[in-house]
KOLLODO-606410 format. One record per residue: residue in three letters; x, y, z of N, C-alpha, C, O in turn. Coordinates in nm, 3 decimals. Layout:
<nodes>
<node r="Ala" n_X="X" n_Y="Y" n_Z="Z" ca_X="X" ca_Y="Y" ca_Z="Z" c_X="X" c_Y="Y" c_Z="Z" o_X="X" o_Y="Y" o_Z="Z"/>
...
</nodes>
This chain:
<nodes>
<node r="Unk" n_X="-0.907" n_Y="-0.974" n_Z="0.415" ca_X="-0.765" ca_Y="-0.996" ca_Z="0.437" c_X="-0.739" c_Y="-1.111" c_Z="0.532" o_X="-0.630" o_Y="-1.138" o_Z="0.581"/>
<node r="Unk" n_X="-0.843" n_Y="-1.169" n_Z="0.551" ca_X="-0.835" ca_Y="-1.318" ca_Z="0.636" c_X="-0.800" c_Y="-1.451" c_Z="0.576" o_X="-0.776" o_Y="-1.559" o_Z="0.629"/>
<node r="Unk" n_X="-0.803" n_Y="-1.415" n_Z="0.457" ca_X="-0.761" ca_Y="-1.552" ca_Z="0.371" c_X="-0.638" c_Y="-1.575" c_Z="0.383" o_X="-0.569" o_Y="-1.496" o_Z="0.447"/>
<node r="Unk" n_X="-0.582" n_Y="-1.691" n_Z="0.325" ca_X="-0.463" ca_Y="-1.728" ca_Z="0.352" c_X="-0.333" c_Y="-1.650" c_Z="0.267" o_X="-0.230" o_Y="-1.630" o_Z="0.332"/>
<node r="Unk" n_X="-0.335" n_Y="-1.607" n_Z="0.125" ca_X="-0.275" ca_Y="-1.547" ca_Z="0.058" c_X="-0.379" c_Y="-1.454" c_Z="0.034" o_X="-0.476" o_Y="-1.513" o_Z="-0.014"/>
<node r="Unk" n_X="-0.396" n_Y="-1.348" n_Z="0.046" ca_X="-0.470" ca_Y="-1.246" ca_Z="0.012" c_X="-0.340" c_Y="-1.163" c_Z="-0.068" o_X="-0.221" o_Y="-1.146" o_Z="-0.040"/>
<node r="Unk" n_X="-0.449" n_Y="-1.112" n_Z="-0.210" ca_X="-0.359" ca_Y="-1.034" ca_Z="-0.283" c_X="-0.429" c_Y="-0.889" c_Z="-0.195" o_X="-0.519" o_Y="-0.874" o_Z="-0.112"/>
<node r="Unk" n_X="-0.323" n_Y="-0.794" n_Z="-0.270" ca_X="-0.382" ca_Y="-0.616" ca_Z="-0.181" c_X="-0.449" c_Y="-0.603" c_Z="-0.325" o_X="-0.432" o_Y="-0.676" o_Z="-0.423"/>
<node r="Unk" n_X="-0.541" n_Y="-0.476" n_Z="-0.310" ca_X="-0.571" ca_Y="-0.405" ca_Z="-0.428" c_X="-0.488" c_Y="-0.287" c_Z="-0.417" o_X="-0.480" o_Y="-0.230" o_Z="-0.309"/>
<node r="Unk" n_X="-0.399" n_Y="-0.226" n_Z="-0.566" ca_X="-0.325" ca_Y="-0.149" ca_Z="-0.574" c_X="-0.334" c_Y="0.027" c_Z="-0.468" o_X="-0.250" o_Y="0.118" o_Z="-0.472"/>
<node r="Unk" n_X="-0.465" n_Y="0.022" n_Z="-0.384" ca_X="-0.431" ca_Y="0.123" ca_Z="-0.354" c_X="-0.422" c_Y="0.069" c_Z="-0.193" o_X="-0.382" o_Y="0.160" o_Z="-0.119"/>
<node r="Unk" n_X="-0.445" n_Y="-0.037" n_Z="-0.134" ca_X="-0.386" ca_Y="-0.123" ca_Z="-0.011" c_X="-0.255" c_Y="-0.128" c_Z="-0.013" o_X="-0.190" o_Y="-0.087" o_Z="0.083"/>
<node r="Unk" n_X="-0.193" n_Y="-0.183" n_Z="-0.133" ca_X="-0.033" ca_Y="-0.191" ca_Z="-0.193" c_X="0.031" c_Y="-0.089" c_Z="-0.133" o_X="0.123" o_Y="-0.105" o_Z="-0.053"/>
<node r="Unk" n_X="-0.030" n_Y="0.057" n_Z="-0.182" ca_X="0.072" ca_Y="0.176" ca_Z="-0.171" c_X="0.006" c_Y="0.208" c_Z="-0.054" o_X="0.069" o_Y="0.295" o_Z="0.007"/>
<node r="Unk" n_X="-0.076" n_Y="0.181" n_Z="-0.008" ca_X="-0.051" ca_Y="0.221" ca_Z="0.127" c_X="0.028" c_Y="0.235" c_Z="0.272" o_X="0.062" o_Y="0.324" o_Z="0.350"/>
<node r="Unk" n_X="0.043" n_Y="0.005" n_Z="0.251" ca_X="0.136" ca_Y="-0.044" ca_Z="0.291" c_X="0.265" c_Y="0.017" c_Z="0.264" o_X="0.347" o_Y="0.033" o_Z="0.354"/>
<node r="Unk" n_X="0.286" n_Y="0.050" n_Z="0.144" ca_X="0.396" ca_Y="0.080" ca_Z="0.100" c_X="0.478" c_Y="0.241" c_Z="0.171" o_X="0.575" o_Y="0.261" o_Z="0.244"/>
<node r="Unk" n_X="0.406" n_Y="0.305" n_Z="0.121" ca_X="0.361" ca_Y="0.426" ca_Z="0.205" c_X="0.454" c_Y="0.410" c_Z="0.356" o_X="0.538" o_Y="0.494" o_Z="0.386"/>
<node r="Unk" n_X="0.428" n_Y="0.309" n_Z="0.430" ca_X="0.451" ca_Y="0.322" ca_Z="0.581" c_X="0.617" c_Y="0.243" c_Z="0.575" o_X="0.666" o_Y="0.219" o_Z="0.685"/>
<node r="Unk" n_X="0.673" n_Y="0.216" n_Z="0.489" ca_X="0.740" ca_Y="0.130" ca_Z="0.518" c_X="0.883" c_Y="0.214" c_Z="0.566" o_X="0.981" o_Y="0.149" o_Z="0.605"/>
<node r="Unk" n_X="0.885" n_Y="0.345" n_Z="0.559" ca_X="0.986" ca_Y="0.428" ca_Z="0.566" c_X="0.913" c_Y="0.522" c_Z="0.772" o_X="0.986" o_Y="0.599" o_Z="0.834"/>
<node r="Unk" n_X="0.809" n_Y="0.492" n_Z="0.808" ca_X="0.787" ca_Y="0.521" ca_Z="0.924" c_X="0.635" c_Y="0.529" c_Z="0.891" o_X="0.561" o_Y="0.510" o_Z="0.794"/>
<node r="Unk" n_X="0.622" n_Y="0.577" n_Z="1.056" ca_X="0.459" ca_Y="0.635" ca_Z="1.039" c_X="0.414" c_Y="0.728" c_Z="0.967" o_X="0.514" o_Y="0.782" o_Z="0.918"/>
<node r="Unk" n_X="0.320" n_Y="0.780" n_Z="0.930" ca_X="0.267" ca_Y="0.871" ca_Z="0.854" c_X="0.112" c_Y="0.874" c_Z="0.903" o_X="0.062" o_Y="0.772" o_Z="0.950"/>
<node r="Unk" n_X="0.040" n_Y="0.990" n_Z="0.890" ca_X="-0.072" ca_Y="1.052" ca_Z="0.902" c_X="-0.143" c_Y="1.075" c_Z="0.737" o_X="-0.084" o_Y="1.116" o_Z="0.637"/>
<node r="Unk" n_X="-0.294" n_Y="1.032" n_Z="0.749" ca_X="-0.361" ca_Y="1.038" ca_Z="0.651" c_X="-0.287" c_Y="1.119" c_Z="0.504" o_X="-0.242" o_Y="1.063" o_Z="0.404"/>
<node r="Unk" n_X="-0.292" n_Y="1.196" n_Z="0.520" ca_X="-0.250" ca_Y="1.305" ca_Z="0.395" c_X="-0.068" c_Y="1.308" c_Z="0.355" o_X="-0.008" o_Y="1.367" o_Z="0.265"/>
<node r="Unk" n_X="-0.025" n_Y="1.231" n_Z="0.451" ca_X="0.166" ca_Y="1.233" ca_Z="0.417" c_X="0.137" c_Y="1.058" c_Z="0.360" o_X="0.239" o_Y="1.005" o_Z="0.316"/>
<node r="Unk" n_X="0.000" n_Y="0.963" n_Z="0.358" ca_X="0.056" ca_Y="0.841" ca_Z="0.306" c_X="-0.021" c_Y="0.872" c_Z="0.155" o_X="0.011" o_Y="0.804" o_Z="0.057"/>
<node r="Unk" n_X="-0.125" n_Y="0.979" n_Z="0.144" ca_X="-0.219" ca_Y="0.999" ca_Z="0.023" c_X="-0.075" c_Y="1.089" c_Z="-0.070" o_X="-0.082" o_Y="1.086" o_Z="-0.193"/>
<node r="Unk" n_X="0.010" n_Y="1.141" n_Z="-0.025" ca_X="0.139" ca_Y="1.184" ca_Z="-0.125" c_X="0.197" c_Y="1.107" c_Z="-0.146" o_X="0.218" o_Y="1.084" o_Z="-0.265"/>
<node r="Unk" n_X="0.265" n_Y="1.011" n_Z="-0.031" ca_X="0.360" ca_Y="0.909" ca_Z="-0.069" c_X="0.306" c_Y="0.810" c_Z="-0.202" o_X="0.370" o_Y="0.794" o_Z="-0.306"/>
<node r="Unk" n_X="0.174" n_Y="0.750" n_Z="-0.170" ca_X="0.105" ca_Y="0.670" ca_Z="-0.266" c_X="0.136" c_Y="0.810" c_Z="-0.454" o_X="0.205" o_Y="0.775" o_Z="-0.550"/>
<node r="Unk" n_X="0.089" n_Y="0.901" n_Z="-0.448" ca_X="0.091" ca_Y="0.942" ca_Z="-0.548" c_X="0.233" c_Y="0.981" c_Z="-0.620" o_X="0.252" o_Y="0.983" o_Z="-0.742"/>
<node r="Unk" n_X="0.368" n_Y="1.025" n_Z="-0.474" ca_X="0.502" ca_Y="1.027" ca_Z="-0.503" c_X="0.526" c_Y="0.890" c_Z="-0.615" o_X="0.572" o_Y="0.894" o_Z="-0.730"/>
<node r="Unk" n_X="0.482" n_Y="0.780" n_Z="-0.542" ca_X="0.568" ca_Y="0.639" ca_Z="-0.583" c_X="0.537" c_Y="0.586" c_Z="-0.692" o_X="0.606" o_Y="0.511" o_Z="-0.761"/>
<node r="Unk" n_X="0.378" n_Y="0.643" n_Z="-0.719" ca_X="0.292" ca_Y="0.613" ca_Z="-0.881" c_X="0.323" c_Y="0.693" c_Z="-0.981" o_X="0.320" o_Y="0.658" o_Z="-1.099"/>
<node r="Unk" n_X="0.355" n_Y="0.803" n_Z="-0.942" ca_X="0.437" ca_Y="0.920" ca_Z="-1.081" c_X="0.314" c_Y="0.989" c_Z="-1.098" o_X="0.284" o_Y="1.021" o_Z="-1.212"/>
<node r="Unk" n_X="0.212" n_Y="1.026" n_Z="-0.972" ca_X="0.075" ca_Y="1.055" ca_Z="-0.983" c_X="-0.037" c_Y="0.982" c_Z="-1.070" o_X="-0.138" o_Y="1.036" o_Z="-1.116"/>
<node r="Unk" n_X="0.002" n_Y="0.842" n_Z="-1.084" ca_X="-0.110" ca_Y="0.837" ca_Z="-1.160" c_X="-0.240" c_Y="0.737" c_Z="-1.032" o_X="-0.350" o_Y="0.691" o_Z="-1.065"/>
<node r="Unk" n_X="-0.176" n_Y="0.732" n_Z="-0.897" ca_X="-0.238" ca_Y="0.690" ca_Z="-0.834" c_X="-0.303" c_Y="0.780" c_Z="-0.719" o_X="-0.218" o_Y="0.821" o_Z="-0.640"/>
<node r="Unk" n_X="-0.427" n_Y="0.819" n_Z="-0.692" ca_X="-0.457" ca_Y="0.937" ca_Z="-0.604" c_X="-0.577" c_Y="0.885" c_Z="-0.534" o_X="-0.691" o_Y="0.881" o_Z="-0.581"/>
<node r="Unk" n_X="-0.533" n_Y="0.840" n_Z="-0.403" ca_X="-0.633" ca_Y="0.773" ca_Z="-0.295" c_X="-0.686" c_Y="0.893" c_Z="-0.256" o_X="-0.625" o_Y="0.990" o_Z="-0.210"/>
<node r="Unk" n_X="-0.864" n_Y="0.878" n_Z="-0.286" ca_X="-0.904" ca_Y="0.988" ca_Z="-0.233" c_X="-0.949" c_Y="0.990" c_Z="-0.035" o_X="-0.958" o_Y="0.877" o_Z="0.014"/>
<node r="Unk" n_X="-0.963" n_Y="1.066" n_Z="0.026" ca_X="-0.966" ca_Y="1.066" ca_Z="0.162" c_X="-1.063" c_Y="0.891" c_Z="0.216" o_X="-1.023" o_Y="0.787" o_Z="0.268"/>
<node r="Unk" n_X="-1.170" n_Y="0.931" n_Z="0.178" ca_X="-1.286" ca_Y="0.841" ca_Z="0.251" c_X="-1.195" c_Y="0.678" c_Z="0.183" o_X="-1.169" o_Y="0.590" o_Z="0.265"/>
<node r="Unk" n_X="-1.155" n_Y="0.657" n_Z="0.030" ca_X="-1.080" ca_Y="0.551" ca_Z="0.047" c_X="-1.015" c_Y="0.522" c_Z="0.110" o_X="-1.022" o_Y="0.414" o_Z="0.168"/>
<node r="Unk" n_X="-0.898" n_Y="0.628" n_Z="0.131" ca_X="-0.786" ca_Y="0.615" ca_Z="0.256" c_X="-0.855" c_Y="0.524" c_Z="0.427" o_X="-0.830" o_Y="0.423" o_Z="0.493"/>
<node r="Unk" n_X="-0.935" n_Y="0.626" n_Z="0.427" ca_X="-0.933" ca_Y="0.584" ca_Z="0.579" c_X="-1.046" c_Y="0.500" c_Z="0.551" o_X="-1.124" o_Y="0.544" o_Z="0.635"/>
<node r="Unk" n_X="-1.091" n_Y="0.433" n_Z="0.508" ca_X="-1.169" ca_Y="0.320" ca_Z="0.530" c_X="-1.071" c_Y="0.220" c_Z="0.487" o_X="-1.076" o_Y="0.133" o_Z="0.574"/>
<node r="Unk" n_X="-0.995" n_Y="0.190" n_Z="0.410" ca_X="-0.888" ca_Y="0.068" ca_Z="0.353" c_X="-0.787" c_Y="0.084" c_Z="0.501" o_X="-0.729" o_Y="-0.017" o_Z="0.540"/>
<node r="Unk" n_X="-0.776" n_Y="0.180" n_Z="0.559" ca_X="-0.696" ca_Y="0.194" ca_Z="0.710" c_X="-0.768" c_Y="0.124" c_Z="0.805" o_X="-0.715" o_Y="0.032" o_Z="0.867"/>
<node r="Unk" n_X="-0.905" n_Y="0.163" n_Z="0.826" ca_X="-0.977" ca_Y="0.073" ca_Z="0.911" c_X="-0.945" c_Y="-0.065" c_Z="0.892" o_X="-0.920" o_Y="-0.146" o_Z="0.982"/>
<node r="Unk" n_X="-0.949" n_Y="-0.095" n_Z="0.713" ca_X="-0.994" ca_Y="-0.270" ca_Z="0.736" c_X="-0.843" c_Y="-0.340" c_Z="0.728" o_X="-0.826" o_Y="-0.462" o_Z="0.724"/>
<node r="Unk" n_X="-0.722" n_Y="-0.227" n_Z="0.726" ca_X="-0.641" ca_Y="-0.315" ca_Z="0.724" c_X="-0.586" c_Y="-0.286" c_Z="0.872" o_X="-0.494" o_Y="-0.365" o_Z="0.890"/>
<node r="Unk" n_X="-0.603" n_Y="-0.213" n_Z="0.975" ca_X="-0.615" ca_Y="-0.176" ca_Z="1.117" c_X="-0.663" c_Y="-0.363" c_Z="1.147" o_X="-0.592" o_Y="-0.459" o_Z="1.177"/>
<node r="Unk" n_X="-0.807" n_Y="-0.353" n_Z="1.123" ca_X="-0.874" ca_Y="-0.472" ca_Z="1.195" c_X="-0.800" c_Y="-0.613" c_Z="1.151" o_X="-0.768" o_Y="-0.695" o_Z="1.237"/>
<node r="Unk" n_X="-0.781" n_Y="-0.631" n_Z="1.035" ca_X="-0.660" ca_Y="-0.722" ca_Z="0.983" c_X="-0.539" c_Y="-0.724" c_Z="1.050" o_X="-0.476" o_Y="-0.828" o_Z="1.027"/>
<node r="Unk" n_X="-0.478" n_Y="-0.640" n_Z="1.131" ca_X="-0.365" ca_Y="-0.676" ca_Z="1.152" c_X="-0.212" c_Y="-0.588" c_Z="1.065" o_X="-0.089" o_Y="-0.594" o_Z="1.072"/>
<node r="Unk" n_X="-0.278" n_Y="-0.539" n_Z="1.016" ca_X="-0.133" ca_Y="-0.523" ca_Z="0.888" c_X="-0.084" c_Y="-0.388" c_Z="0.908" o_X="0.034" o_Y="-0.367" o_Z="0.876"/>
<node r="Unk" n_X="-0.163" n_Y="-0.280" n_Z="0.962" ca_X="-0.135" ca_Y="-0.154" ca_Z="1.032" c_X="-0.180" c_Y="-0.142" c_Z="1.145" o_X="-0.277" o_Y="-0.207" o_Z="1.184"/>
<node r="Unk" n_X="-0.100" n_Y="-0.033" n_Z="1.235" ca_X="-0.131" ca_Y="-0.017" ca_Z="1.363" c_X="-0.140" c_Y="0.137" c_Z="1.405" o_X="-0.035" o_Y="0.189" o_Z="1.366"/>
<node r="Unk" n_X="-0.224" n_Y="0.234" n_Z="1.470" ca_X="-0.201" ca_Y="0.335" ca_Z="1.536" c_X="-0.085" c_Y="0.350" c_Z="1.592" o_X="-0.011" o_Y="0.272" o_Z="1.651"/>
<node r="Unk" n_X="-0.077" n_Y="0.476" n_Z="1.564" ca_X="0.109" ca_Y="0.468" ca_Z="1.589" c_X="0.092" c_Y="0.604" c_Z="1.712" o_X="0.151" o_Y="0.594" o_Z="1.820"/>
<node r="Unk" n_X="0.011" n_Y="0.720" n_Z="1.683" ca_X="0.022" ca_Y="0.815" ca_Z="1.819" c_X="-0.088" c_Y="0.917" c_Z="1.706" o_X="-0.144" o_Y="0.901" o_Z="1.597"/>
<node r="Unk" n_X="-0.075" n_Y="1.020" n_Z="1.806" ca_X="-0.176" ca_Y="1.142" ca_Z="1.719" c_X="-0.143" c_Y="1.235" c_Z="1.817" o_X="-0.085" o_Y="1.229" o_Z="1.926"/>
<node r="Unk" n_X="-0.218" n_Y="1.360" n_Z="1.723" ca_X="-0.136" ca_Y="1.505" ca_Z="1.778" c_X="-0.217" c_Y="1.590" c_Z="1.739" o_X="-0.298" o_Y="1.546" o_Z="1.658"/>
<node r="Unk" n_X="-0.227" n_Y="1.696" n_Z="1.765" ca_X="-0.374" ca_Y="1.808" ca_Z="1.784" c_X="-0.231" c_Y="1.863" c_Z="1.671" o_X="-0.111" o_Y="1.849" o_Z="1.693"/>
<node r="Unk" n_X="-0.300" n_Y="1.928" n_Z="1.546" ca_X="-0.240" ca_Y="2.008" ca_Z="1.446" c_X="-0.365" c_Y="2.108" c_Z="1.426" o_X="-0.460" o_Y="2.061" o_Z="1.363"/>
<node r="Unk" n_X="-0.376" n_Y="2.263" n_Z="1.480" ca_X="-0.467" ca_Y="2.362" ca_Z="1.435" c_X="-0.598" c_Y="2.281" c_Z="1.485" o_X="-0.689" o_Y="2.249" o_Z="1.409"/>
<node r="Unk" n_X="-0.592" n_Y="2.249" n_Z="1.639" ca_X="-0.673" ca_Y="2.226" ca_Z="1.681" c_X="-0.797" c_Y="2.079" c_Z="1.639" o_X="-0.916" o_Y="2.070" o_Z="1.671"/>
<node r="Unk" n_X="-0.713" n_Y="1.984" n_Z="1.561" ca_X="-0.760" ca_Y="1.911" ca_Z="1.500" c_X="-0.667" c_Y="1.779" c_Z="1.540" o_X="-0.545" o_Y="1.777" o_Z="1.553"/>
<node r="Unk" n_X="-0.748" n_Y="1.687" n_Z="1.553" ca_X="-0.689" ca_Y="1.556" ca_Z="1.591" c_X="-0.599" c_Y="1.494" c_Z="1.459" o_X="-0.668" o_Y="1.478" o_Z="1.358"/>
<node r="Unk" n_X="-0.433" n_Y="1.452" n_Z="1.444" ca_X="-0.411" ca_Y="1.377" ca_Z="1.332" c_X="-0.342" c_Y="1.242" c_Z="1.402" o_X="-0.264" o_Y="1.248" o_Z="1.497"/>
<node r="Unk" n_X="-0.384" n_Y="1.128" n_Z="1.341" ca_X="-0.355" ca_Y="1.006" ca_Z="1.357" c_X="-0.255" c_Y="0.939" c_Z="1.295" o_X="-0.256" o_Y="0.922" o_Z="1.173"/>
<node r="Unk" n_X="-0.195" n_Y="0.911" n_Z="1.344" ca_X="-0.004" ca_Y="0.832" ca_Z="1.251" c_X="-0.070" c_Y="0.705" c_Z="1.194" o_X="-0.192" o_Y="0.690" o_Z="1.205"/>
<node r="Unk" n_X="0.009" n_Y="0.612" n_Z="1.133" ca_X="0.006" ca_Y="0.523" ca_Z="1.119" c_X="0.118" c_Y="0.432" c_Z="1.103" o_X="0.219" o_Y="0.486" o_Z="1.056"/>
<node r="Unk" n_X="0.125" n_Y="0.342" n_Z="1.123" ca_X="0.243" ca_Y="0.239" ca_Z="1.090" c_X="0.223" c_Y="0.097" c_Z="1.090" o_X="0.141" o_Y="0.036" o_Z="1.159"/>
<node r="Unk" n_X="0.315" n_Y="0.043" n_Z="0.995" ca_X="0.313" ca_Y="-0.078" ca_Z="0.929" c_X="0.360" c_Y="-0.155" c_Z="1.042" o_X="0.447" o_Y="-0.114" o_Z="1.119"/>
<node r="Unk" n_X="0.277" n_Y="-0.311" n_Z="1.056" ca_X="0.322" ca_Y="-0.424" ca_Z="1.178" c_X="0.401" c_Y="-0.505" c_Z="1.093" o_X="0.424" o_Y="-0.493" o_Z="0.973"/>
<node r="Unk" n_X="0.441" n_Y="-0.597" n_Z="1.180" ca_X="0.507" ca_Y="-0.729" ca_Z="1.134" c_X="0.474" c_Y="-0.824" c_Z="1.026" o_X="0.551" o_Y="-0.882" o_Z="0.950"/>
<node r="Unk" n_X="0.256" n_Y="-0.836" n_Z="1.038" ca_X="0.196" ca_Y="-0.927" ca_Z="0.974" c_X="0.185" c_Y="-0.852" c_Z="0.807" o_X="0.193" o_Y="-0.925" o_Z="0.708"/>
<node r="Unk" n_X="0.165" n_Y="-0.697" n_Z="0.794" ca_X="0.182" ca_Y="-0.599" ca_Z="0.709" c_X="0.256" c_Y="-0.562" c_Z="0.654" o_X="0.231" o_Y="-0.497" o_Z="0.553"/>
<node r="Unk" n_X="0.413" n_Y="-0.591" n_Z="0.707" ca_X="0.495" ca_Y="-0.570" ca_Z="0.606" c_X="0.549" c_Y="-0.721" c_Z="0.566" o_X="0.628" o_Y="-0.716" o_Z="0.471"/>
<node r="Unk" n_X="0.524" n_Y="-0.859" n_Z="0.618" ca_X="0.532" ca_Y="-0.972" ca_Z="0.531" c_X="0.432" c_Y="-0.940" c_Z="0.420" o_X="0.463" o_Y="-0.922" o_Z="0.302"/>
<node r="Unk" n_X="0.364" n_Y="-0.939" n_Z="0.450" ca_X="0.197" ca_Y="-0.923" ca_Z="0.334" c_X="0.271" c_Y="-0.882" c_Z="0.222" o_X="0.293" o_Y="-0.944" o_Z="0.118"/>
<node r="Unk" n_X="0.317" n_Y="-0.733" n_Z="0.268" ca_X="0.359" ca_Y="-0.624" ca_Z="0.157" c_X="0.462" c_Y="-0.712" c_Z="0.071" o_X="0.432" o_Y="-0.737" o_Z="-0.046"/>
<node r="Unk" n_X="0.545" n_Y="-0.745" n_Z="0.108" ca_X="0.723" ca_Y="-0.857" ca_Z="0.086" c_X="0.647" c_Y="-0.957" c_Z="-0.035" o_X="0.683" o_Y="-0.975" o_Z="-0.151"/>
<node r="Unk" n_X="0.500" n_Y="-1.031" n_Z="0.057" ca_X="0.494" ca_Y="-1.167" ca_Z="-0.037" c_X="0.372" c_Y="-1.109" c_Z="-0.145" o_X="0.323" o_Y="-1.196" o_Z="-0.217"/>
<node r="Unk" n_X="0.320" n_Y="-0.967" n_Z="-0.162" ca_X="0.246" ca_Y="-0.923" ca_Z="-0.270" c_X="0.344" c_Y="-0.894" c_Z="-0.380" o_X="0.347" o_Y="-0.946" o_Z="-0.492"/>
<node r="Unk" n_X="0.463" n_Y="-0.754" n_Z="-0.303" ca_X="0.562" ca_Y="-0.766" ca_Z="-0.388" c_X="0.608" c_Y="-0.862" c_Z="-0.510" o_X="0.617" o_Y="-0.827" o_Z="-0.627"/>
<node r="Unk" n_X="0.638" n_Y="-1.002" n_Z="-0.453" ca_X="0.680" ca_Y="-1.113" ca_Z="-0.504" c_X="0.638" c_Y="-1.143" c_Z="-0.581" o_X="0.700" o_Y="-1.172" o_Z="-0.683"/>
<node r="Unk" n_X="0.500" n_Y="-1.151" n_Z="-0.569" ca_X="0.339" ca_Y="-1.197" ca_Z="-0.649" c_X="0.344" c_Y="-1.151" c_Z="-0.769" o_X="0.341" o_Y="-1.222" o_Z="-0.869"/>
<node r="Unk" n_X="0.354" n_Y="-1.005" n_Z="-0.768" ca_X="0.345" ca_Y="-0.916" ca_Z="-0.875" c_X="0.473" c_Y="-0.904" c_Z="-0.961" o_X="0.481" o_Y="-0.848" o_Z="-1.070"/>
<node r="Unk" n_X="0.552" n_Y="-0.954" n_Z="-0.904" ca_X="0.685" ca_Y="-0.963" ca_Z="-0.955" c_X="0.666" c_Y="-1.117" c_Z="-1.079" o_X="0.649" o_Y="-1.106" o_Z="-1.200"/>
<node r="Unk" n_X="0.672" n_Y="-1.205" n_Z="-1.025" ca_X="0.657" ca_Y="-1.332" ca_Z="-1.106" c_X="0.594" c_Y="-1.288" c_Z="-1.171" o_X="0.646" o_Y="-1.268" o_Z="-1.281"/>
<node r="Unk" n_X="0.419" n_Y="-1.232" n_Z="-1.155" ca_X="0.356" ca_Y="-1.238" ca_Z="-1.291" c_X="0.396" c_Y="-1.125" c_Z="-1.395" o_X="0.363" o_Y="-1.106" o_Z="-1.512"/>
<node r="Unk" n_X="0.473" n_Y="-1.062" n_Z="-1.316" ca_X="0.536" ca_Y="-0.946" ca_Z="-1.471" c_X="0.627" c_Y="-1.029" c_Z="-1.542" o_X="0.627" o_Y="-1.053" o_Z="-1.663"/>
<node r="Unk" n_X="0.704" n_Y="-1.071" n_Z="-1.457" ca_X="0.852" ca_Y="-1.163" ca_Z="-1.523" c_X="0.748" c_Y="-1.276" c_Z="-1.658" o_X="0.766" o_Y="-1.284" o_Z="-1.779"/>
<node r="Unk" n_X="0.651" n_Y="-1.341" n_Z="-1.574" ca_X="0.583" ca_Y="-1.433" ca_Z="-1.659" c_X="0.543" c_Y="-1.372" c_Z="-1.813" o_X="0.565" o_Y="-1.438" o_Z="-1.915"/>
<node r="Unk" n_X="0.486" n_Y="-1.250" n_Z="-1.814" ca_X="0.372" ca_Y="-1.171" ca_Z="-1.889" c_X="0.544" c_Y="-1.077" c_Z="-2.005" o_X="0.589" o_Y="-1.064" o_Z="-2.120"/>
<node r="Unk" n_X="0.568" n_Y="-1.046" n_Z="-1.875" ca_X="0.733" ca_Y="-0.979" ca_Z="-2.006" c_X="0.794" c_Y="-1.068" c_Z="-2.137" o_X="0.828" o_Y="-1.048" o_Z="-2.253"/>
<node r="Unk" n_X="0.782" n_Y="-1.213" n_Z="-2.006" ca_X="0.865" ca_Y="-1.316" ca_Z="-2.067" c_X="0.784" c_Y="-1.371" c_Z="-2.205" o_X="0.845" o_Y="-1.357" o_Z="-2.311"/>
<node r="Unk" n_X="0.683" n_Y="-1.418" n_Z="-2.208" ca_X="0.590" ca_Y="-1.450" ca_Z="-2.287" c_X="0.556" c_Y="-1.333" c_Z="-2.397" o_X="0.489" o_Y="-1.370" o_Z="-2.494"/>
<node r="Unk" n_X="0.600" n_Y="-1.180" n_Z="-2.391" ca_X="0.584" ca_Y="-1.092" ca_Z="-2.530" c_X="0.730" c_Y="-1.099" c_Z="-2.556" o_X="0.741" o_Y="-1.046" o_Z="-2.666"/>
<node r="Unk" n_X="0.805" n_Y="-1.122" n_Z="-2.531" ca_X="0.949" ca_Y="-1.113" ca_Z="-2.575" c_X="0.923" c_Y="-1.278" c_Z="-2.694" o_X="0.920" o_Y="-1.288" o_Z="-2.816"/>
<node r="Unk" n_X="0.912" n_Y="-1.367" n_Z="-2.599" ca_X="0.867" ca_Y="-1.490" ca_Z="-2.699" c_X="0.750" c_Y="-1.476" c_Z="-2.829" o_X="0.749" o_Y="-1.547" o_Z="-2.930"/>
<node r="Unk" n_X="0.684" n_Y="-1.402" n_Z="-2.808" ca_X="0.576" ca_Y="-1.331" ca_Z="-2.911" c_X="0.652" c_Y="-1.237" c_Z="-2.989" o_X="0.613" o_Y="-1.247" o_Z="-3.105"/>
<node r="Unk" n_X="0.753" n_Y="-1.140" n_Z="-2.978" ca_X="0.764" ca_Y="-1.049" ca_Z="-3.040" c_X="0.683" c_Y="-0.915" c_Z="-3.024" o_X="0.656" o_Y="-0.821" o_Z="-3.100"/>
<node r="Unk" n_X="0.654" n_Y="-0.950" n_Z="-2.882" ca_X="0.583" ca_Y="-0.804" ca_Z="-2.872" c_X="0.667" c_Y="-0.720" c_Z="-2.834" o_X="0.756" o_Y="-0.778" o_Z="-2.772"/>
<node r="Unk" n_X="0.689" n_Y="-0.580" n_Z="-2.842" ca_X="0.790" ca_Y="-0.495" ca_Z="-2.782" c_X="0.753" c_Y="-0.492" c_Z="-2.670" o_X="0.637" o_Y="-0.520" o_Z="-2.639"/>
<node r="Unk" n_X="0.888" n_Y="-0.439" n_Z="-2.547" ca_X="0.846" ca_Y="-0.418" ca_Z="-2.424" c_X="0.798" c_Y="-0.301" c_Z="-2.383" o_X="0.857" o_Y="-0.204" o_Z="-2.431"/>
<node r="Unk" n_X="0.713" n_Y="-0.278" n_Z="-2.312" ca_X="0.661" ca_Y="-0.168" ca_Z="-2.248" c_X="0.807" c_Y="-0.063" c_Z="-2.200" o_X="0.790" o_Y="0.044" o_Z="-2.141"/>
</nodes>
């Protein structure tokens, strides 16, 4: 995520995405991601928190607080400044190339999805 335009991979996407309504803890951003996909997207744990680490060290999320739940440590999370541009100019990204890819079967005669 050090490059200059870095695209996300779709489950970085909803992650980001995930936080953009507040912090959240591991298992409230692994629903949100599957809320926003219609379930067809289901980050399993060890993905979760390792794509948290590397986007932690990137810059794009931040520890937000944590709280003993049943005697167990849970960790928030929340989206920074550099993380939710990211999110804004992936958005965009993915936007043009649908508009492009729509535009081009309509000119084909392909039906739309």
């Amino acid at each position: 995520m050090t490059r200059k335009n870095p695209s996300l991979t779709e489950p970085q996407f909803f992650i980001l995405a995930a936080l953009m309504d507040g912090p959240l803890h591991g298992y409230g951003i692994i629903k949100a991601a599957e809320t926003a996909t219609d379930g067809r997207l289901r980050i399993a744990v060890g993905t979760l928190y390792g794509a948290l680490e590397r986007m932690e060290r990137a810059g794009l999320v931040a520890a937000d607080r944590e709280e003993m739940v049943d005697g167990r440590a849970r960790r928030y999370y929340r989206l920074t400044e550099d993380g939710t541009e990211l999110l804004g100019q992936e958005a965009l990204r993915m936007q043009q190339a649908a508009a492009f890819v729509i535009g081009r079967s309509r000119n084909r005669g392909v039906a739309e999805a």
